[in-house]
N, C-alpha and C positions, 0 to 999 in steps of 0.2 A: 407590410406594416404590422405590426404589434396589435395586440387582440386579446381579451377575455378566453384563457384554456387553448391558448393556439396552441402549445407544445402537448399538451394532455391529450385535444382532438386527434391530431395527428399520432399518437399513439395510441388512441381509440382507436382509428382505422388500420392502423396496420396491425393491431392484434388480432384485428377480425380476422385476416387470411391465415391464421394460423389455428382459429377453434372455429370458423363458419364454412358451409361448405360454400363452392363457386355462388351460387347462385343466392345465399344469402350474408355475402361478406358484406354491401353495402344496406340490406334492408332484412329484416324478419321477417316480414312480411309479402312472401315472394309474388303469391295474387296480385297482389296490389301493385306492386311494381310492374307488372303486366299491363297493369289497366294506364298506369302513368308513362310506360313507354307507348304506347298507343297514342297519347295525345300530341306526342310529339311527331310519333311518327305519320300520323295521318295529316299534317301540315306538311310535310317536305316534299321535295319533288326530285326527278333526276335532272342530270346536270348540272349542279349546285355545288361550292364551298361551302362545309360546315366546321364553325368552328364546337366544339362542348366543352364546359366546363365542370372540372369534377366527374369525370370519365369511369371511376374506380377501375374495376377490374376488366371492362372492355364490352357488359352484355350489349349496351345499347347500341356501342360501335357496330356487334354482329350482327344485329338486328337491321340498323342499318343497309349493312353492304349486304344482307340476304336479299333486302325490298328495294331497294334502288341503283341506281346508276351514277352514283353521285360523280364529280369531276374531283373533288378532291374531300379530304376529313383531317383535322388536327386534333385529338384528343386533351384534353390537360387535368394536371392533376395536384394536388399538394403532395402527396405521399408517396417517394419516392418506389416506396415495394409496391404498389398497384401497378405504376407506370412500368415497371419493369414486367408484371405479369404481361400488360396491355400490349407490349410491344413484339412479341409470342406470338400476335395474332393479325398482325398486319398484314394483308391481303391484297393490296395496290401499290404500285410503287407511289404514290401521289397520297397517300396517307404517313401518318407520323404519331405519335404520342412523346408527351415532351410535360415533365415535372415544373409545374406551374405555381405560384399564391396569386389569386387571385387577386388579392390587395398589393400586389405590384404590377398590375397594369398599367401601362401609359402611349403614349404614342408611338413609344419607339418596339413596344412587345412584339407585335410584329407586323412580317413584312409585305402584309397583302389584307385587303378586307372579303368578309362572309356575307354569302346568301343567309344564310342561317346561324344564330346562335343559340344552342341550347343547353340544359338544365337538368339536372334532377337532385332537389334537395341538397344542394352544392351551396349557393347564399345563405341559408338559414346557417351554414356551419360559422360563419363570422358572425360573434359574438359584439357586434356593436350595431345601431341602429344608424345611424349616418356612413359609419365604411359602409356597412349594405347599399346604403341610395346610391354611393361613389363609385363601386363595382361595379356595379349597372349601367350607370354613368357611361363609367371609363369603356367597359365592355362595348358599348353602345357606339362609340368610335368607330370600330370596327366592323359595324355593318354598311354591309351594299348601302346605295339609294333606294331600293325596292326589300333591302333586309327585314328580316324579321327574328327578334330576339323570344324565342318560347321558354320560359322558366315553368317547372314543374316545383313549385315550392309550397310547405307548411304553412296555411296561416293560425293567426295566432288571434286573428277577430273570428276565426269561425270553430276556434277552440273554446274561448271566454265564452257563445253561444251553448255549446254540446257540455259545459260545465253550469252554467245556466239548469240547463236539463235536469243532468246528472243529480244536481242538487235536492232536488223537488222528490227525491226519490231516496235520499240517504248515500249517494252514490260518492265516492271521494272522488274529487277535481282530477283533473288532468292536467298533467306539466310534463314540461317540452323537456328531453334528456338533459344534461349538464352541457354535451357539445353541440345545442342546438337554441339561437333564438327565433324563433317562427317571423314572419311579414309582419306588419301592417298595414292592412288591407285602406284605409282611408290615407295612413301617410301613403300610402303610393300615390294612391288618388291625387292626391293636392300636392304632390312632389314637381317641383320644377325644373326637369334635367333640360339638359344641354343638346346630349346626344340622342333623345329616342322621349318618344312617347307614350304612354301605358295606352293602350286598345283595348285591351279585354281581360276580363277575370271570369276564368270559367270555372263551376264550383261541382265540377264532373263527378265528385265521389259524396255527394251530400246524402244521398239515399245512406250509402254503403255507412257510411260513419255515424249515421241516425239508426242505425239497427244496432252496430257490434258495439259501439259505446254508449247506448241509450238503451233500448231494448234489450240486444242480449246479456248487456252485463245487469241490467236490473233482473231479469230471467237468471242468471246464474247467481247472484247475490241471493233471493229470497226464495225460489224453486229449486234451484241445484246444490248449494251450500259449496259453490267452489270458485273457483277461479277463471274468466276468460280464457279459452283457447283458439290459437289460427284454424284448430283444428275443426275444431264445430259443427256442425249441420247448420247454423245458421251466421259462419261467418262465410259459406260457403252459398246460401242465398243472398246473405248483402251484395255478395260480388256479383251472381247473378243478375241483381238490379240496379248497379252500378251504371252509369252515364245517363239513367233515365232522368233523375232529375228531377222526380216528384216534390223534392224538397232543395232546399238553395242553399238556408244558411248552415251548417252545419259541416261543409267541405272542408276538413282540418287539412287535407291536399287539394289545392289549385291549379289552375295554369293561369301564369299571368304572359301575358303576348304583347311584348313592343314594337314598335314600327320606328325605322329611323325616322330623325328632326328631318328635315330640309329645309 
């Protein structure tokens, strides 16, 4: 389906493989994407169908078949140059990577359902607030009886929070890229799917993101006279105290965890 920057997105991502290295074609911030494949991966178990969504260029897949035993893995992806890296890397005969939209799921997409369905800032790229419920949705199809869908996604109520802050201080707001609309942490809440039902919102990076966006940038604003860096001494203690969770609302990354309907 048709979208807000779908053609522009998809040539945001593949320009990355040409000016980012591996490890930062899908995110700048490579910490952090550390800490987000962790949440996924400390849910999964061996023996299991996983389906993921938004695969890019394959780290999470590795990450995977290093830690587990899984029975099988299908990758997918919108952008055809990632999915072509991704498939370089296949490792079982029972895995696959296969050029995807998301917003053309339906029952016939495919041909078997998952122990698992997982995420990393893959929904936030559809630029419409109802396709996003419908992906999910539709997504949600395809889980087991005992499935579990884990999305690692942006919210955008715990952004409005961390701008809250910001404010109080001189700080400029934060806004989501051009190929990005973040969640709705309450429309999920009160969303009535068909296929699966919301379980849990974990707000794993609140600490982290109450430091480098509150703290350190008010520290480099009025103390340093410069600009936030990944590089920091103290974006490197946010990470440090990252999952502890001293604080809640402020997780601008999530995990939200569906459980199939029955």
């Amino acid at each position: 389906m048709d979208y807000k920057f779908k053609q522009e997105n998809y040539n945001f991502w593949a320009g990355r493989i040409k000016t980012k290295p591996p490890e930062q074609i899908c995110t700048n911030d490579v910490e952090l994407a550390v800490l987000e494949a962790k949440q996924i991966l400390s849910k999964l178990r061996d023996g299991t169908d996983i389906l993921e969504i938004g695969c890019g260029n394959g780290l999470l897949y590795e990450d995977i078949r290093n830690q587990y035993r899984v029975k099988g893995y299908l990758g997918t992806d919108f952008v055809k140059e990632l999915i072509d890296i991704c498939k370089n890397k296949i490792r079982n005969k029972n895995d696959e990577f296969r050029q995807l939209d998301m917003t053309e799921v339906n029952p016939e997409t495919f041909d078997k359902k998952f122990d698992f369905i997982i995420s990393r800032r893959a929904i936030q790229n559809v630029i419409d607030k109802e396709l996003q419920l419908e992906v999910i949705d539709n997504l949600g199809y395809f889980l087991q009886e005992s499935g579990l869908m884990i999305l690692v996604e942006s919210s955008q109520t715990a952004q409005d929070r961390i701008n809250l802050e910001r404010d109080k201080y001189g700080l400029n707001p934060l806004t989501p890229p051009f190929h990005n609309l973040f969640l709705d942490d309450d429309r999920l809440k009160n969303q009535k799917f068909e296929n699966v039902k919301l379980i849990e919102i974990s707000p794993f990076s609140s600490d982290f993101y109450f430091i480098t966006r509150i703290i350190y940038s008010r520290y480099a604003k009025e103390f340093l006279g410069e600009s936030p860096t990944y590089e920091h001494p103290l974006q490197k203690i946010a990470l440090s105290m990252s999952e502890k969770t001293s604080t809640s609302v402020y997780s601008q990354i999530k995990t939200y965890v569906f459980q199939k309907t029955l």
